[in-house]
N, C-alpha and C positions, 0 to 999 in steps of 0.2 A: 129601354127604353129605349125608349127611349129611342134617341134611342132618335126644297132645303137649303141652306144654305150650304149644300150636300158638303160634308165634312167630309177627309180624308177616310172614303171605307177601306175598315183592311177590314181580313178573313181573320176570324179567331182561330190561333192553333188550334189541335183536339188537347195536345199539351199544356198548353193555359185554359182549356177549357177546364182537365182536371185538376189541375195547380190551384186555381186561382176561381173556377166559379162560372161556368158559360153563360147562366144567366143575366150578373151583375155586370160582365165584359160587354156581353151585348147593349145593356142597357145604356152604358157609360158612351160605345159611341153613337148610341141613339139621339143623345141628347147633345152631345158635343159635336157635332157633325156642323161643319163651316164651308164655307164656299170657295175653299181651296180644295185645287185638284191635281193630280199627279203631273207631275212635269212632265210637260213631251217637248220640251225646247225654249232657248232661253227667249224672252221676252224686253228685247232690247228697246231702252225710248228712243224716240225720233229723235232729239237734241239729246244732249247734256243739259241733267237735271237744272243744273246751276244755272243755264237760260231760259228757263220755265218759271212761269207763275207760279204760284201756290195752289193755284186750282188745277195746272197742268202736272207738276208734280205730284200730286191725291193722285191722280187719273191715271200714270203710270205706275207709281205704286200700288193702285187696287187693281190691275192689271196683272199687274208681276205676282199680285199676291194671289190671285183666282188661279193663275195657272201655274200656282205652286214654285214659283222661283221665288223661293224666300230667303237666297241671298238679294238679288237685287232689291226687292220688298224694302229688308233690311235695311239695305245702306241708302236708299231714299228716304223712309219714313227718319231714319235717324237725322238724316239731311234737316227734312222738314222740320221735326222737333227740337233740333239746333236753332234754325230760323226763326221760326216760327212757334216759340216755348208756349204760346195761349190758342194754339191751334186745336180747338175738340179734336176734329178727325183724323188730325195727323199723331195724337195721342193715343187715338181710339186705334188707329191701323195698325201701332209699332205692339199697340198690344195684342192684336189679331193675329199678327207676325209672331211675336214670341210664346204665345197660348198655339200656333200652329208647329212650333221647334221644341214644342211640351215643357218648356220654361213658365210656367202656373204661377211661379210667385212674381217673376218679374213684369209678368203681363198684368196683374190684378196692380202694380202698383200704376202701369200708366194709366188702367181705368182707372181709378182711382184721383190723379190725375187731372183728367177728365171730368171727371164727375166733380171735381170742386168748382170746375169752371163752369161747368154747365148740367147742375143736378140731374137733370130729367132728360140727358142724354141717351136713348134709349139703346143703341148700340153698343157702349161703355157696361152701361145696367146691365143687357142681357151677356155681355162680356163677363162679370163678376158673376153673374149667376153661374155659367158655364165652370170657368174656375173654380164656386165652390163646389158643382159634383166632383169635379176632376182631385178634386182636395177630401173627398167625402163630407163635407160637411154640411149634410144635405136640409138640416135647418134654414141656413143661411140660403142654399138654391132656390127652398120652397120662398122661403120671403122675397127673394128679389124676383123669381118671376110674376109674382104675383102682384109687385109694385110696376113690373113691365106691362102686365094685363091690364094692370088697372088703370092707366093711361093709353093702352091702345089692345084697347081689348079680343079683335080680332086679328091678331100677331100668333100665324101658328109655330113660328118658331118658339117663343114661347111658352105657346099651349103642351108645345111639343117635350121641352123641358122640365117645366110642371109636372107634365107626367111622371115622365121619368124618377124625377126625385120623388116624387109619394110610391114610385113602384119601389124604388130601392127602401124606401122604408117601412116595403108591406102593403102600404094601403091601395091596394089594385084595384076597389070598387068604386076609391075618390079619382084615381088616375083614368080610367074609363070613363068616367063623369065628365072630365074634362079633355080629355080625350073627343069623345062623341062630340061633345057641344063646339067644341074646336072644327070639328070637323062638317056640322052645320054650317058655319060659315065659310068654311075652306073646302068643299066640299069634293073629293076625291084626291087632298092631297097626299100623295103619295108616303112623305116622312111621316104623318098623322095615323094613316092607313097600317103602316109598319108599325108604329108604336102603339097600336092599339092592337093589330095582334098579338105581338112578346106580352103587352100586360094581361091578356085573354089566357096565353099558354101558361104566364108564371100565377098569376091568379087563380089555375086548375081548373081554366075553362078551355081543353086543350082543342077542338074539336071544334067551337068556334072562331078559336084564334086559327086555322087551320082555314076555315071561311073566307074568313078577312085576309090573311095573306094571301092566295091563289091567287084573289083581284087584284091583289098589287102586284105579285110575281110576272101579271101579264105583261105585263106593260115593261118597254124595253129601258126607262127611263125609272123604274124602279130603285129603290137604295138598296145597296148590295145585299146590308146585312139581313133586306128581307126573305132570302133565299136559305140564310141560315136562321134567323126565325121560324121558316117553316118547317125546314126539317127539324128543328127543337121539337114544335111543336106535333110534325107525326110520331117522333120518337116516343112524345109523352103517352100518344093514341097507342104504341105499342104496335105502327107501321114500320117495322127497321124496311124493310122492301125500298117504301118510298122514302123516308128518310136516306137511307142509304145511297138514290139515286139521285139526288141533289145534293148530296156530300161528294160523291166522286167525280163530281163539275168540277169541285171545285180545291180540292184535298187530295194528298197521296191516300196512300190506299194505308196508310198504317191511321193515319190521324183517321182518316173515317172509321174503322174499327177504337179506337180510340172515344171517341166521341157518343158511338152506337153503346159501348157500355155504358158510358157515362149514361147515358138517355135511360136505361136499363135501371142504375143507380136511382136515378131521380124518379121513375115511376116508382118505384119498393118505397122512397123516404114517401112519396103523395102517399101511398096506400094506408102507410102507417100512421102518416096527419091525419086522413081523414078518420081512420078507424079512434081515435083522440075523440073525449068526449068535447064538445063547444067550451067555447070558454080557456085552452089550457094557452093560447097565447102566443101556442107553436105554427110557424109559416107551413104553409100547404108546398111551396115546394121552397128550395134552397137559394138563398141571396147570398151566398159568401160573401165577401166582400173582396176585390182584387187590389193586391199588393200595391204599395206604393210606389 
């Protein structure tokens, strides 16, 4: 899914695609996707933090942390939470920070944190949620987005979430569900857009997930991984042609052959699901689950 607060896209190996699961990698950063982005140059404050307000020092470090210097991030939000121990956002950041250096458990304890100070802080909440897919524990993702909705109900980041975790645990017609209705009120957002294709492709709707992506693809402000969503999704169609030629945008030329079997693999295991009389319980296509 999953699947913005455009999280760090990377490209799935074709190697970790086979290792480890293309669908459930994809999904993972569907859903975990933040608004940090690749560093293109440090992001130095105007003063020295130390002669900043409290609301001056947030302001540089969500700064620092948008354009991915998450050393600096770092050593201000720790600044902050030295100072300032009952700061929500300065709790809520160092966890943003540490959930972005993929440090999961130390980030869940300042949401954590957070949240005793300010229950219904909803960037903390969606913070824990995040961590628990990152953690598999997608019980726990389903409940807390769900308590994020249900105080702001039109939060696609969120919705976005949501998804995702009910895709990793199969249910792809509940994850569409809310997918769609997500997308009612957010209507052409792009993360929602992507994650409602992968669940259309992994759900063995390959052909409409195919649909829905091209509309996002268009658009130059698309999330990366929606480009390898859709070639998941021709591969399913049994297009290697096109699949293959939005693979070699982006892949050497080994991982795209790499990848095109895999895609090969996963139509044979659909064929076999579906040939399954109803009822046996078995997933239409494959969730592996990706290593710790």
């Amino acid at each position: 899914m999953k699947l913005t607060r455009s999280f760090r896209a990377r490209l799935i190996s074709a190697a970790a695609a086979r290792r480890l699961g293309t669908a459930v990698s994809l999904l993972v950063l569907a859903a975990c996707s933040t608004t940090v982005k690749q560093s293109i140059g440090p992001v130095e404050p105007v003063s020295s933090p130390t002669t900043l307000s409290l609301k001056g020092e947030l302001h540089v470090a969500e700064a620092a942390l948008a354009s991915g210097n998450l050393d600096l991030a770092t050593t201000i939000y720790m600044q902050i939470v030295r100072s300032h121990p009952d700061s929500v956002p300065g709790l809520t950041g160092l966890g943003d920070t540490l959930y972005a250096e993929g440090d999961h458990t130390r980030a869940n304890v300042y949401y954590d944190k957070a949240l005793s100070l300010e229950p219904q802080a909803l960037p903390a909440m969606t913070g824990k949620a995040r961590v628990a897919i990152r953690q598999r524990r997608l019980d726990d993702a389903i409940a807390g987005y769900r308590r994020v909705l249900a105080l702001s109900p039109n939060d696609p980041m969120a919705a976005a979430g949501l998804g995702t975790a009910l895709d990793m645990q199969g249910h792809h017609d509940e994850a569409q569900s809310v997918l769609r209705s997500a997308l009612q009120t957010n209507p052409g957002d792009p993360r929602l857009e992507t994650d409602l294709g992968l669940s259309l492709v992994l759900g063995g709707k390959p052909r409409e997930g195919v649909n829905v992506l091209l509309d996002v693809t268009r658009f130059p402000a698309a999330p990366a991984e929606a480009r390898q969503n859709l070639a998941l999704a021709y591969g399913m169609l049994g297009n290697d042609d096109a699949a293959e030629e939005i693979l070699n945008a982006d892949l050497p030329k080994k991982s795209t052959q790499d990848n095109l079997r895999y895609y090969a693999m996963q139509r044979m295991r659909l064929a076999k699901a579906q040939a399954n009389p109803p009822g046996t319980g078995k997933p239409a296509f494959s969730t592996e689950q990706k290593a710790q």
